[in-house]
C-alpha positions in Angstrom: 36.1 -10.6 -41.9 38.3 -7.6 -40.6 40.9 -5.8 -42.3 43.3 -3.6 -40.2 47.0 -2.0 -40.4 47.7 -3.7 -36.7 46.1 -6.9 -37.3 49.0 -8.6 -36.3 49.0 -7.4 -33.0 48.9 -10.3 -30.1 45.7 -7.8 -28.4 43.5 -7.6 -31.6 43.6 -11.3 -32.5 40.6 -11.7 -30.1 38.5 -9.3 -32.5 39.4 -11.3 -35.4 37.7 -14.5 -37.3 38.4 -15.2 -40.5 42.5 -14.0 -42.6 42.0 -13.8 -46.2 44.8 -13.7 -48.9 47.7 -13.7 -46.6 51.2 -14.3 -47.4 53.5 -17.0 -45.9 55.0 -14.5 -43.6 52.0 -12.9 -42.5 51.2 -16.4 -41.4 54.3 -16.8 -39.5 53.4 -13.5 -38.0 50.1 -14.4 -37.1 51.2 -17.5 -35.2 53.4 -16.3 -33.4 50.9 -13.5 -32.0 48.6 -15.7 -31.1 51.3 -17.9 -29.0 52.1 -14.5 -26.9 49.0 -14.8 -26.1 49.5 -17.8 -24.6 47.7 -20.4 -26.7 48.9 -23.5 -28.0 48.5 -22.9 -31.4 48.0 -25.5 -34.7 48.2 -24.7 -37.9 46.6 -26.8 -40.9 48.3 -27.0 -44.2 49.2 -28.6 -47.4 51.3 -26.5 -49.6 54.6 -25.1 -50.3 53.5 -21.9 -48.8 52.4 -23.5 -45.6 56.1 -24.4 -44.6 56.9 -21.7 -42.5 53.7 -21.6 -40.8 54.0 -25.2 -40.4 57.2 -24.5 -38.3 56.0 -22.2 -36.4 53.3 -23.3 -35.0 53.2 -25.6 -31.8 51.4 -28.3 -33.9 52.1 -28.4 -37.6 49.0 -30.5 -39.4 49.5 -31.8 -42.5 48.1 -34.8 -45.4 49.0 -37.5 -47.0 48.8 -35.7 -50.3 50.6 -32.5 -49.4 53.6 -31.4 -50.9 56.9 -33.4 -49.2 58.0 -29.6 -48.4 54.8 -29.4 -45.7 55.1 -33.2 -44.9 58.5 -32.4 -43.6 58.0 -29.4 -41.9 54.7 -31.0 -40.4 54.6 -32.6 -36.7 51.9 -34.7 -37.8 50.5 -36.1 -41.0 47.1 -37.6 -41.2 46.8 -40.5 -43.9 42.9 -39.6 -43.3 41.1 -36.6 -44.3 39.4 -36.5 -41.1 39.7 -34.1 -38.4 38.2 -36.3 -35.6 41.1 -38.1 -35.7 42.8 -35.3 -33.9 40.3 -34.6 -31.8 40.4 -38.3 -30.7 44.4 -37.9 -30.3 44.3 -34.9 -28.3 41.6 -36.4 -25.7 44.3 -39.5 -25.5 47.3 -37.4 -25.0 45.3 -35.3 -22.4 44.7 -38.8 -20.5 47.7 -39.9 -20.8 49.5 -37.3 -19.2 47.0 -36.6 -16.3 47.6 -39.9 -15.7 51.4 -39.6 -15.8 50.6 -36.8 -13.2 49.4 -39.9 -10.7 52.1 -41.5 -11.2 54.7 -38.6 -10.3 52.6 -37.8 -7.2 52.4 -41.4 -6.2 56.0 -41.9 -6.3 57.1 -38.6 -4.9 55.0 -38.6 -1.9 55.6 -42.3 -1.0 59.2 -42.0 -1.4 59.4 -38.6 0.7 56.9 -40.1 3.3 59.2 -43.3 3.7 62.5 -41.6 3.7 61.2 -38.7 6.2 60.1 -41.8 8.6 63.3 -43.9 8.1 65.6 -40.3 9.2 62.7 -39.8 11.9 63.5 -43.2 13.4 67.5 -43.0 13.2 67.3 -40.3 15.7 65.9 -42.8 18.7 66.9 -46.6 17.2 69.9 -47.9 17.6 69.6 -50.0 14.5 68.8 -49.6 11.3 64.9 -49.5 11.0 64.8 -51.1 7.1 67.2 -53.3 5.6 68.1 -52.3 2.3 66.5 -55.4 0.7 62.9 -54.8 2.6 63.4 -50.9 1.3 63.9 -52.5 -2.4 61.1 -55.0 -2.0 58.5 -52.1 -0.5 59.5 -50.8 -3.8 58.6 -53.4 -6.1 55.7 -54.2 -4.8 54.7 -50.7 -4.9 55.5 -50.4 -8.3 53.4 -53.2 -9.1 50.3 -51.8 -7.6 51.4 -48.4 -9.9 50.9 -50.8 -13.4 47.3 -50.2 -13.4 47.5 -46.4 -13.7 48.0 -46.0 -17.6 44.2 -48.1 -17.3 42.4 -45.6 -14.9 39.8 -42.9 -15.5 40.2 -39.4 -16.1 38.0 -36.4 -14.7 36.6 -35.0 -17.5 37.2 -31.4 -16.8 41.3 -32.4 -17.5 39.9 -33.4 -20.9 38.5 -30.3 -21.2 41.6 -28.7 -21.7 45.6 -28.7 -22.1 47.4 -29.3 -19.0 50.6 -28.3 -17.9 53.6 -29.6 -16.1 53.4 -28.2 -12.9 56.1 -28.3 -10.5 54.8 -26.5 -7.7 51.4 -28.7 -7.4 53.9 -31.7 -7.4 55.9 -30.0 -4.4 53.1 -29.6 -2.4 51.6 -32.6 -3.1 54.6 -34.0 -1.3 55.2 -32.1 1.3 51.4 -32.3 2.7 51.1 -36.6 2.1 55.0 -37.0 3.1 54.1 -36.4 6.7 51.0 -37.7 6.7 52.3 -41.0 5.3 54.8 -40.7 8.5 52.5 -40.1 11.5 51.5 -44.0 10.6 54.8 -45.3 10.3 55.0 -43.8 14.2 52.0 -45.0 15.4 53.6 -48.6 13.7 56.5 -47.8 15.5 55.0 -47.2 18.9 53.0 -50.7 18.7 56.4 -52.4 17.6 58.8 -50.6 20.5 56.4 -50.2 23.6 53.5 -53.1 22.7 55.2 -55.7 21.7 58.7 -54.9 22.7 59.9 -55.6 19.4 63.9 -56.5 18.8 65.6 -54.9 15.5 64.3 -58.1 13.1 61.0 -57.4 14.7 60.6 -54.7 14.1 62.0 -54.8 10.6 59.6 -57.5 10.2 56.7 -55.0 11.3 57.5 -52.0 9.4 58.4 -53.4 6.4 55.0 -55.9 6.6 56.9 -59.3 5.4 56.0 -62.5 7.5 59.7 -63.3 7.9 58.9 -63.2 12.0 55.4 -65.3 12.8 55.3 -63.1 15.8 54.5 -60.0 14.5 50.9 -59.1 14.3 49.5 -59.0 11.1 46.5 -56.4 11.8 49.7 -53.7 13.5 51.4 -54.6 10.0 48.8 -54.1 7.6 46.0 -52.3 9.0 47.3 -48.6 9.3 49.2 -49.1 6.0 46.5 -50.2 3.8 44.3 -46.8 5.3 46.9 -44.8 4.2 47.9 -46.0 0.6 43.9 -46.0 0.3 43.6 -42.8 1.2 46.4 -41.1 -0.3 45.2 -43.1 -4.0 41.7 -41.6 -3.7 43.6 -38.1 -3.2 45.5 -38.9 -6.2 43.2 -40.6 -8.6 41.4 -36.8 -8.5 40.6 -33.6 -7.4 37.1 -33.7 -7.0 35.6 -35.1 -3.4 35.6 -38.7 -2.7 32.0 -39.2 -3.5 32.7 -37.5 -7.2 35.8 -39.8 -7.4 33.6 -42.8 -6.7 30.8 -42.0 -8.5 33.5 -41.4 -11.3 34.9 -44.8 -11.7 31.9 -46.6 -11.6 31.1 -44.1 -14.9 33.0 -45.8 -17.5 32.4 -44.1 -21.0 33.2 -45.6 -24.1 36.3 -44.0 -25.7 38.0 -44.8 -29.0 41.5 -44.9 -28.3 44.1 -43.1 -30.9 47.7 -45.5 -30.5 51.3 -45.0 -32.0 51.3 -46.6 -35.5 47.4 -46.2 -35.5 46.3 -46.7 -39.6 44.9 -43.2 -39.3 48.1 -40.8 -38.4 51.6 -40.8 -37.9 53.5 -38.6 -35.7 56.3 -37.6 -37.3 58.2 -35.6 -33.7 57.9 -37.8 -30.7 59.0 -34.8 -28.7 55.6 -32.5 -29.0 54.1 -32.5 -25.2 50.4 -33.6 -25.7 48.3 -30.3 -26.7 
């Protein structure tokens, strides 16, 4: 236990353990330190005295038997005394949203890679390379091969701690995969032009992969797209080499998983970002 007159400084928080008799503002003011520093901070309480602290902190924590005055200024109220329960929540939130993070990246740098082709190929076609229905059916199907996301693993070092919306990683995730995604479209669209001399439904047909021509080759169609989508997925799915990203999936730990409406807690702001 320390005592000091600049306790509530953000710099000597680190040095400090345990507050003792503290008033309501003192808490506020110890909060909010600790936040310049950075943290994500929660703050536990159950009494009239705990409101402001409660509102000040990035994750008020409350009870069922609290006072209404902390219920209300609380983000979350457990119905269980029971601790783990958070624990358990904040592990699920984590997963969700790095999983969220797959789905952004996925999107983004399919879209980009599709969009830089289809401009790419306007500059030497005299036709349009997609019709907007193939475009709309590329993206349904994709879409249906993005359901199984929410049920993938997670590494476990993004359990480890809070992630962050990152705009930049997203950006460049897209810009390196975009083009990469393209140089197959042009190798499709070399075979389709100056192999098999492909008219505009051809190669329509080709580069979109439906079977609406029997002509079109199947292996030019679906060969170089299912290397990419497979490779740019194992990028995705994690950071971590594709041997650890293997080995990974095949290691499926048992989790309990914390849902809205779960018995144990209710969230009371749907608008807190996972901790």
């Amino acid at each position: 236990m320390m005592f000091c007159a600049s306790w509530t400084r953000a710099e000597a928080l680190p040095r400090i353990t345990v507050f003792a008799r503290v008033t309501p503002e003192q808490k506020s003011r110890v909060i909010k330190a600790q936040r310049a520093l950075g943290s994500t901070v929660g703050f536990l309480g159950d009494g009239v005295n705990d409101a402001v602290a409660l509102h000040d902190a990035d994750v008020g924590i409350s009870v069922e038997s609290a006072t209404d005055v902390a219920k209300d200024a609380a983000d979350i109220v457990l119905l269980d005394k029971d601790l783990r329960i958070l624990a358990t929540g904040v592990g699920e939130g984590r997963r969700i949203f790095a999983n969220t993070i797959k789905y952004v990246l996925m999107g983004t740098s399919s879209n980009f890679g599709n969009m830089f082709s289809a401009g790419a190929a306007s500059l030497f076609l005299s036709f349009l390379p997609m019709l907007p229905t193939q475009i709309l059916l590329n993206n349904l199907l994709y879409d249906v091969s993005e359901m199984t996301i929410p049920t993938d693993n997670v590494d476990a070092e993004q359990l480890q701690r809070p992630n962050h919306w990152d705009t930049g990683l997203i950006r460049r995730f897209m810009v390196f995969f975009g083009p990469i995604s393209s140089i197959f479209d042009f190798a499709t669209f070399a075979i389709m032009l100056w192999v098999f001399n492909a008219d505009a439904a051809l190669f329509r047909s080709g580069w979109s992969s439906s079977r609406s021509r029997p002509r079109a080759s199947s292996s030019s169609r679906f060969a170089p797209g299912a290397f990419r989508s497979s490779a740019a997925a194992r990028a995705r799915r994690s950071s971590r080499p594709c041997s650890w990203s293997r080995s990974a999936s095949r290691c499926r730990s048992r989790r309990s998983h914390t849902r809205s409406g779960s018995p144990h807690c209710r969230r009371r702001s749907s608008a807190q970002s996972p901790a």
